[in-house]
C-alpha atoms as one frame of an Amber mdcrd trajectory, in Angstrom:
protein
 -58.487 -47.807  -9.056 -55.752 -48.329  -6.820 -51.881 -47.313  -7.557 -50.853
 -50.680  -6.631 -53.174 -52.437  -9.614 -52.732 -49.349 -12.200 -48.963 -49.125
 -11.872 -48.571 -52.531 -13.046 -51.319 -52.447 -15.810 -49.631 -49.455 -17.465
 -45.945 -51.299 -17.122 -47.798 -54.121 -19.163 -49.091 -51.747 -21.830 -45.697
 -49.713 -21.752 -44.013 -53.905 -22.398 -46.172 -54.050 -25.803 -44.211 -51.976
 -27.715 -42.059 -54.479 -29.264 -45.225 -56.383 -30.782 -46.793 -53.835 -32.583
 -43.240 -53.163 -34.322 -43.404 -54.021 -37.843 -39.368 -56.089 -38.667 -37.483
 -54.665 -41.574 -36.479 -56.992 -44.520 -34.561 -55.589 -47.224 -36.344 -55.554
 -50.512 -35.095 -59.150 -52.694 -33.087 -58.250 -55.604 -31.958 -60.184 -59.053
 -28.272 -59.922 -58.828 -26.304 -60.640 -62.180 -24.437 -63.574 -61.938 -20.950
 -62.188 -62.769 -21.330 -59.960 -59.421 -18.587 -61.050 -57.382 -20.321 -61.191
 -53.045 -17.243 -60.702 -51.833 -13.519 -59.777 -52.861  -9.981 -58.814 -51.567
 -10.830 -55.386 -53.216  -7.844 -53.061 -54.351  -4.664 -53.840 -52.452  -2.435
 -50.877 -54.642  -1.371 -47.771 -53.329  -3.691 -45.915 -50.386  -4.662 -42.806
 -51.352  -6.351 -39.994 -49.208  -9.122 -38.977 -51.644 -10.127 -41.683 -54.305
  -9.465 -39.032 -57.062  -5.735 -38.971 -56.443  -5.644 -41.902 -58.346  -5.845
 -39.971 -61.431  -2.130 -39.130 -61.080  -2.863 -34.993 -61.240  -2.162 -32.656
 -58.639  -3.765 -29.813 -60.904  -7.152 -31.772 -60.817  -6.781 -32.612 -56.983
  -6.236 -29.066 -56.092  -9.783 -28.260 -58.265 -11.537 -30.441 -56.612 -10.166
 -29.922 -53.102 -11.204 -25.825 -53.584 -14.953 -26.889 -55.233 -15.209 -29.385
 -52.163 -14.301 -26.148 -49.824 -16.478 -23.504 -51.423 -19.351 -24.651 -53.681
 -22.521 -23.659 -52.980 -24.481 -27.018 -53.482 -22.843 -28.286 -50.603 -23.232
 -25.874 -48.510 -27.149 -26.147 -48.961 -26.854 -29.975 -48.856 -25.054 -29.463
 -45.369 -27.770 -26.978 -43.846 -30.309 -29.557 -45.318 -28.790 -32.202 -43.261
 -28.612 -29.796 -40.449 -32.293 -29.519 -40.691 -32.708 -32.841 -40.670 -30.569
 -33.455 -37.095 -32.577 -31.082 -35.617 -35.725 -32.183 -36.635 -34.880 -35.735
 -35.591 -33.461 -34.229 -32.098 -37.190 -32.383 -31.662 -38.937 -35.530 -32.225
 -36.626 -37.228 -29.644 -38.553 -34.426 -26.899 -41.144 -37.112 -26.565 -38.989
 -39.371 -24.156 -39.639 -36.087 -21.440 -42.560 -34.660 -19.925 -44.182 -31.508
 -21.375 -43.615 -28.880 -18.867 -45.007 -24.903 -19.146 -45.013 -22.047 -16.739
 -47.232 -19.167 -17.076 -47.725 -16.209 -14.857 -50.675 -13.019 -15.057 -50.739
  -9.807 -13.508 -53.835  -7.517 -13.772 -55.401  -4.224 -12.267 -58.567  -3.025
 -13.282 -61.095  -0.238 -12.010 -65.075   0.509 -12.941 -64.722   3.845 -14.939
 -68.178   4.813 -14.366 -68.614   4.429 -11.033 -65.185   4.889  -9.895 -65.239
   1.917  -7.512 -61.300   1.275  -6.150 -58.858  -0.782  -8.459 -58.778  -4.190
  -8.270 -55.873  -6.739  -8.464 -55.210  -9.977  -9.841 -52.251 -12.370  -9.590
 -52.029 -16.213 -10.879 -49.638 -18.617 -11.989 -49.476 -22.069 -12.711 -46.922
 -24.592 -13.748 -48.024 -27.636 -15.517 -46.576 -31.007 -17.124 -47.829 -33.518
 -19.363 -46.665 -36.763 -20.291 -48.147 -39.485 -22.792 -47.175 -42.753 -21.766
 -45.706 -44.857 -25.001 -47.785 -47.746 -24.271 -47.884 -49.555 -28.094 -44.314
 -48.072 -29.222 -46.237 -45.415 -31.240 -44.122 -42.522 -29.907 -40.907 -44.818
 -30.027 -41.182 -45.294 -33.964 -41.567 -41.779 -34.769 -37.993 -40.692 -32.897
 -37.092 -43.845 -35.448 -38.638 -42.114 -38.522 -36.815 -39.190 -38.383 -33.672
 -40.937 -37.044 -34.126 -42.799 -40.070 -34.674 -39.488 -42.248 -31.550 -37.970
 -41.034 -29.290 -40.525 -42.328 -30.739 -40.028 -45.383 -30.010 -36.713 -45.454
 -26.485 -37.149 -44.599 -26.156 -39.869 -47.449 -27.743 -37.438 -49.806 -24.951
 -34.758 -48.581 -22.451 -37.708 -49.305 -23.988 -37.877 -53.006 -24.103 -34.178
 -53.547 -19.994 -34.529 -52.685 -20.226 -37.049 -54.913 -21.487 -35.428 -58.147
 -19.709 -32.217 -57.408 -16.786 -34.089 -57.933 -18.027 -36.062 -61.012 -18.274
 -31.970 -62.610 -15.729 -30.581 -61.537 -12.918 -33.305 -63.369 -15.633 -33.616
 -66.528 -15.146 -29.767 -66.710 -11.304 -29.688 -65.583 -11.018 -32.268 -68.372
 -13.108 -30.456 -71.368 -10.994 -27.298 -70.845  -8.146 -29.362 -71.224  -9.277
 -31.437 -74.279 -10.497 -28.182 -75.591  -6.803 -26.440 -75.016  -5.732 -29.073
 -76.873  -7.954 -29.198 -79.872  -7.372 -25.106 -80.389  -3.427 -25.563 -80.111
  -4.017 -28.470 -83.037  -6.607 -26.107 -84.567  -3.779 -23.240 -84.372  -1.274
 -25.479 -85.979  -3.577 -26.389 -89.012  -4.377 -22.734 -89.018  -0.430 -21.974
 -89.634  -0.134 -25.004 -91.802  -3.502 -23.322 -93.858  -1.902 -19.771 -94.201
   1.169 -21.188 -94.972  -0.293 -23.061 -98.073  -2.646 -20.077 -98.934   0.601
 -18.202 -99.782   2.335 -21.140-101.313  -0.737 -21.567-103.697  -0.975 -18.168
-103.981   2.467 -17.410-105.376   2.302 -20.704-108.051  -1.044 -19.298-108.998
   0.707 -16.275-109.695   3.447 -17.987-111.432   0.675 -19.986-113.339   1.597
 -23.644-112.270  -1.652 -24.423-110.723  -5.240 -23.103-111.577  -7.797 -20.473
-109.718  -9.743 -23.711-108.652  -6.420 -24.600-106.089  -6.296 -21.046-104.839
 -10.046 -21.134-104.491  -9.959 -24.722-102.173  -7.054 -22.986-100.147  -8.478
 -20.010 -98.946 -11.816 -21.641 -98.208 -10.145 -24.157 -96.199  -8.401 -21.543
 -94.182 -12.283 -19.668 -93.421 -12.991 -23.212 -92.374 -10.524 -23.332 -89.583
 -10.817 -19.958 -88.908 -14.499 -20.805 -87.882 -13.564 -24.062 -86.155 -11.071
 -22.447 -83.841 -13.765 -20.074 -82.977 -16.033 -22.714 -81.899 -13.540 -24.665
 -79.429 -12.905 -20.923 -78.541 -16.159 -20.537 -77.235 -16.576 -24.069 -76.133
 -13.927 -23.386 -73.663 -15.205 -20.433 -72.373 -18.401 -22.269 -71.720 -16.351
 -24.802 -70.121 -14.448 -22.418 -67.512 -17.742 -20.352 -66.904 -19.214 -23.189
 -65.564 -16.076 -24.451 -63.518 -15.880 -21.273 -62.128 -19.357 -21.187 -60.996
 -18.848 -24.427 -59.253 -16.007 -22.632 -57.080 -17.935 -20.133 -56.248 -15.903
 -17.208 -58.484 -17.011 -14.576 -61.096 -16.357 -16.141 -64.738 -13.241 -14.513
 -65.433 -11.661 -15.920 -62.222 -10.313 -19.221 -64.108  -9.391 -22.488 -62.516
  -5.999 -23.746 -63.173  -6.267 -25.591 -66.354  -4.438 -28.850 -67.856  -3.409
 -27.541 -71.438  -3.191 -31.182 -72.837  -4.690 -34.739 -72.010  -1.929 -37.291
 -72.975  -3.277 -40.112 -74.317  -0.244 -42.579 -72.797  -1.958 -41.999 -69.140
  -3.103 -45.250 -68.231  -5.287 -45.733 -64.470  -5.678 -48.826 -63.193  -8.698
 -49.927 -61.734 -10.074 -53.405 -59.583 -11.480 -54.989 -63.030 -14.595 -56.832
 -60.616 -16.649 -55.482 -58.507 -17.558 -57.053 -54.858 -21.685 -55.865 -54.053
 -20.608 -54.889 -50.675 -18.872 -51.641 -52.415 -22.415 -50.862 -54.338 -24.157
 -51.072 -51.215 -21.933 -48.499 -49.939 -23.127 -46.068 -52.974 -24.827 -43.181
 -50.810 -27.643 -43.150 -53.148 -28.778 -46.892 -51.765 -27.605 -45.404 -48.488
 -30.082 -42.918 -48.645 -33.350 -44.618 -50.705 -32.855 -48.168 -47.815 -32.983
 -45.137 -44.720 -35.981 -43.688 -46.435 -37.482 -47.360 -46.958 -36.664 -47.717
 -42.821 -38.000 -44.193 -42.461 -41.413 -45.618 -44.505 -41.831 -48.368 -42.564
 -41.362 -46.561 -39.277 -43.832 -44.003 -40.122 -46.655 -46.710 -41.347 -45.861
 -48.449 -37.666 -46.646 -44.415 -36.204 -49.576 -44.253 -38.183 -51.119 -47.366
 -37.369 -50.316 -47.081 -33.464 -51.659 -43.818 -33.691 -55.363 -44.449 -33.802
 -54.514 -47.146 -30.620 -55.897 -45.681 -27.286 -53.754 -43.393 -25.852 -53.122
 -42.553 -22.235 -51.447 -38.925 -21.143 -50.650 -38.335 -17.294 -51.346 -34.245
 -16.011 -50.243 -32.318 -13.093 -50.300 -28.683 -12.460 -49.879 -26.285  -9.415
 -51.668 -23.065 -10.142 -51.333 -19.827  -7.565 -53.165 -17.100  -7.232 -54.502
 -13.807  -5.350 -55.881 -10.040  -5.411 -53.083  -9.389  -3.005 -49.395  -9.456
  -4.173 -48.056 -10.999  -0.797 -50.556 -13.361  -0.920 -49.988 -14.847  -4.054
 -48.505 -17.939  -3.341 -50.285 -18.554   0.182 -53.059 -20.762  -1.093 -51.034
 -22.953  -3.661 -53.562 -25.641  -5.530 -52.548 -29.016  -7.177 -54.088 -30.789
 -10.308 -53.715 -34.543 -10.637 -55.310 -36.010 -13.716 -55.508 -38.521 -16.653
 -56.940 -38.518 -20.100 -57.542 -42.157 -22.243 -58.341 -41.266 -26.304 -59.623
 -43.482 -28.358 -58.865 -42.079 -32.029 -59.807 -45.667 -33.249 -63.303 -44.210
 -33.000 -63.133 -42.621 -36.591 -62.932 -46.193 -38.486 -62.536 -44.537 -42.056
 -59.988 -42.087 -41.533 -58.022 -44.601 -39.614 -58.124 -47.088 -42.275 -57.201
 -44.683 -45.293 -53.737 -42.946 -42.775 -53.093 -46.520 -42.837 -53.277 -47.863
 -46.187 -51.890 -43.913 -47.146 -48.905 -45.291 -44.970 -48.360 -48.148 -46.525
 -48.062 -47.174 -50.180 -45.375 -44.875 -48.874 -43.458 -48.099 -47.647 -44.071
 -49.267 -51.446 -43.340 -46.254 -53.497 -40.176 -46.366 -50.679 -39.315 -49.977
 -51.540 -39.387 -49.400 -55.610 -37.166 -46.542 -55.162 -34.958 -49.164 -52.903
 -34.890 -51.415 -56.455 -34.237 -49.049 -59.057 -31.535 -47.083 -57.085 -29.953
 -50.343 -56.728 -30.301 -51.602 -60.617 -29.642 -48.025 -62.056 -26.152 -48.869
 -59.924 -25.600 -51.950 -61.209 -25.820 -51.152 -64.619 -23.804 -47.925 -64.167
 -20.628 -49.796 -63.131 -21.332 -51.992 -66.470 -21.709 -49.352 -68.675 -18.827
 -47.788 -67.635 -16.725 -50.700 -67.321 -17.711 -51.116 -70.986 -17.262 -47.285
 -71.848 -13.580 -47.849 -70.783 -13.030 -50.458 -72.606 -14.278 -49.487 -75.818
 -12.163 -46.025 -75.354  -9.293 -47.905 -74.454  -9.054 -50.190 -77.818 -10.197
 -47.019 -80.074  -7.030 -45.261 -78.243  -4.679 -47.902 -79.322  -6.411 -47.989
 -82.746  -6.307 -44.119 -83.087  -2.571 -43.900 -82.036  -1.462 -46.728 -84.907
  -3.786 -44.503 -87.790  -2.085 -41.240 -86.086   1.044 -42.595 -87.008   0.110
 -43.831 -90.804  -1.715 -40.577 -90.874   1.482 -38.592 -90.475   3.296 -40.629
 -93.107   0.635 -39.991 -95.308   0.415 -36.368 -95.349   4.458 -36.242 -95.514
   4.169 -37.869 -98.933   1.494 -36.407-100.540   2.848 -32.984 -99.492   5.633
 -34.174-101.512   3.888 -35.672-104.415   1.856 -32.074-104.451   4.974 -30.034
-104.692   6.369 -32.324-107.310   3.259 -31.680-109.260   2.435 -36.042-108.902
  -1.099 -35.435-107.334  -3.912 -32.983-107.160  -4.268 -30.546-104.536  -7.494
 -32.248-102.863  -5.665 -34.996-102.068  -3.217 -32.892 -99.926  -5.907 -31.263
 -98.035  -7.567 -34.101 -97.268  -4.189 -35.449 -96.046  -3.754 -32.452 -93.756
  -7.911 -32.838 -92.290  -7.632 -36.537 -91.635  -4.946 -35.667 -89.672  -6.235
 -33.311 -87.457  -9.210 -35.176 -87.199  -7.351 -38.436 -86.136  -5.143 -35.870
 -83.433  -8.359 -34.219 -82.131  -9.805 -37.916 -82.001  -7.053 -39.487 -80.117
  -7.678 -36.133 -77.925 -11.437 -36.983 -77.796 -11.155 -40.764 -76.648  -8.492
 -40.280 -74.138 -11.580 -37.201 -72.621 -14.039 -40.434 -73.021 -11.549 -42.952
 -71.239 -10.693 -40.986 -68.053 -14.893 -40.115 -67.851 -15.559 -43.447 -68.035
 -12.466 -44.168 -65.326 -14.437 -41.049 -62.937 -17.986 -42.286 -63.750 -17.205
 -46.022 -62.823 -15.682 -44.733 -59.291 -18.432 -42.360 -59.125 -20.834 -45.493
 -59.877 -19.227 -47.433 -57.124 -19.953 -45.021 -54.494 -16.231 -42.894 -54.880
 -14.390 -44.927 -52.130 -12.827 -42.459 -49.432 -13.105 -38.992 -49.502 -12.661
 -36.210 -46.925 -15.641 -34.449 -46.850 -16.365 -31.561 -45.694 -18.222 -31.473
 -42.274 -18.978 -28.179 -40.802 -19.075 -27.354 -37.093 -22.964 -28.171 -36.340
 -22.712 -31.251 -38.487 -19.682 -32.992 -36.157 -21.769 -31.757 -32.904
């Protein structure tokens, strides 16, 4: 066949790729009708990292130093290394194939002890499959397409890292807090063990009073232990997050006060869930699916590779490049050949783009209904805050008067400890709900995708 006919067949083939290309559509979804499409979004203060919002420089500074050192993300970043270079070795396939390859050998009859004998070659050769059907084309896509996923999956490791580090920052704290009010009803306890004690002694109240006393006090004693070791729980596992032995603490918030309010955007537009990195990642694995079926396919379509090599060679050393030889050839495959192994890669191929596409829709639901549930979370903790803070108050009356009433001999002594436990159960409550309202503040950021955040890139992920 002549150049002048081939060239132009093979520039014909090479034109097809565009036809064989299979055109993403994003999966349809049923969209709640209180979604807002679009919105102004929040127009308050700018802030850096989304988690400034929170008003704490303590809890900032914990996060900034998990962000820096935690080991999670370091593995999510060579992970998404891995995936750059695998996506820049598939991209090889735009160039030609080219090896070099040189021999040397001497060798003599033992036996008959004939003279030595040399031998020199070398030969250089490159290879080059045309992309005539786009089959090579789709695969650079398919790992293009993996690689953003990996770096959306680094974005959601940031992500959750962040979601543990304030839930922990914030249990120490609501922990410090319940063992200071622990440590006060422990004092309060003691205190009324001795006061007991003496009228016991004095024989204005019975053994059954003295009895309810000093059991109380073992009660509290145990208690306190418990936050005790709650907390330590609490600040091994922040510390392991940072990357530190366990006895390296974190710096700590010793209260939560339950007056913090943090506003929020009370809708949500569906342009900031598409932005969750988690629907990032499972639509770039959906495009990587689809790719890949397209590779699959095209792969059992003939394929045409182009050779040339220039091979050397002597049994003299200055003549081993004096009678130079050149290779010209082609090779045409024709995998389409093996019917049944070309028609299950395909249909394998395609159930990947389906298991790909369900991901796609949960991802995308399990988002939607995160926001709700925590806008609802936040709600509910906000109204049981206000209700706690009015029965803190009554609470605190209450045990004022029957403390009174008890020392005046008006009421039994039950009544006064139950006075003093509903009131450290309504403080540790308040305590409690104000935990639950900032969670439910973090997890409704978290569930709409964070918002800005510096992340950490290291030096091979910005090249």
């Amino acid at each position: 066949m002549k150049i002048s006919v081939f060239l132009p067949a093979l520039l014909l083939l090479a034109g097809c790729g565009h036809l064989t290309r299979s055109e993403y559509q994003r999966p349809l979804l049923s969209l709640p009708v209180q979604w807002q499409p679009e919105t102004s979004g929040d127009t308050g203060q700018q802030y850096a990292n989304w988690w400034e919002k929170f008003g704490d420089p303590r809890l900032s500074r914990v996060i900034s130093q998990v962000l820096t050192s935690n080991n999670d993300l370091a593995a999510a970043a060579m992970t998404l290394q891995q995936a750059r270079l695998a996506a820049g070795l598939t991209a090889t396939n735009l160039t030609p194939e080219i090896s070099a390859r040189g021999a040397a050998s001497n060798s003599k009859n033992l036996r008959h002890g004939s003279a030595p004998e040399e031998r020199y070659s070398s030969d250089i050769t490159v290879g080059y499959e045309l992309d005539l059907w786009g089959k090579l084309a789709r695969t650079r896509e398919q790992s293009e397409w993996e690689a953003v996923a990996s770096a959306e999956d680094y974005k959601a490791t940031v992500l959750s890292n962040i979601g543990t580090t304030a839930q922990l920052y914030w249990s120490i704290a609501l922990f410090n807090q319940k063992i200071a009010n622990q440590q006060r009803g422990l004092a309060l306890s003691e205190q009324t063990v001795r006061l007991v004690q003496s009228w016991f002694n004095a024989g204005k109240v019975g053994r059954l009073d003295l009895l309810q006393s000093q059991q109380k006090l073992l009660d509290r004693q145990n208690q306190l232990r418990t936050f005790q070791q709650q907390r330590e729980n609490a600040r091994n596992a922040l510390a392991l997050l940072l990357n530190r032995p366990a006895e390296q603490h974190a710096d700590e918030a010793t209260v939560l006060d339950a007056n913090q309010a943090v506003p929020i955007v009370q809708k949500t537009p569906l342009h900031v869930i598409a932005q969750r990195p988690d629907i990032q990642a499972a639509e770039s694995r959906l495009r990587a699916s689809l790719a890949g079926y397209d590779a699959a396919r095209l792969n059992f379509y003939p394929s045409l590779s182009l050779d040339a090599s220039l091979n050397a060679g002597s049994q003299i050393f200055s003549q081993w490049f004096s009678n130079p030889i050149r290779v010209v050839g082609g090779s045409l495959a024709l995998p389409f050949i093996q019917w049944n192994v070309t028609q299950l890669t395909i249909r394998q191929a395609d159930l990947r783009v389906k298991q790909a596409a369900l991901a796609f829709r949960s991802t995308a639901y399990t988002a939607l209904a995160e926001v709700d549930n925590a806008m609802e979370k936040r709600l509910s903790a906000t109204e049981q805050r206000s209700r706690l803070q009015q029965s803190l108050k009554l609470s605190q009356r209450r045990l004022a008067l029957t403390d009174s009433r008890y020392r005046a001999g008006a009421t039994d002594f039950t009544s006064l400890l139950d006075a003093q436990d509903d009131l450290m159960t309504l403080e540790n409550s308040l305590a409690q709900t104000q935990y639950d309202y900032l969670y439910a503040t973090l997890q409704l950021w978290l569930a709409q995708g964070g918002g800005e955040t510096q992340y950490r890139i290291t030096n091979e992920e910005a090249e």
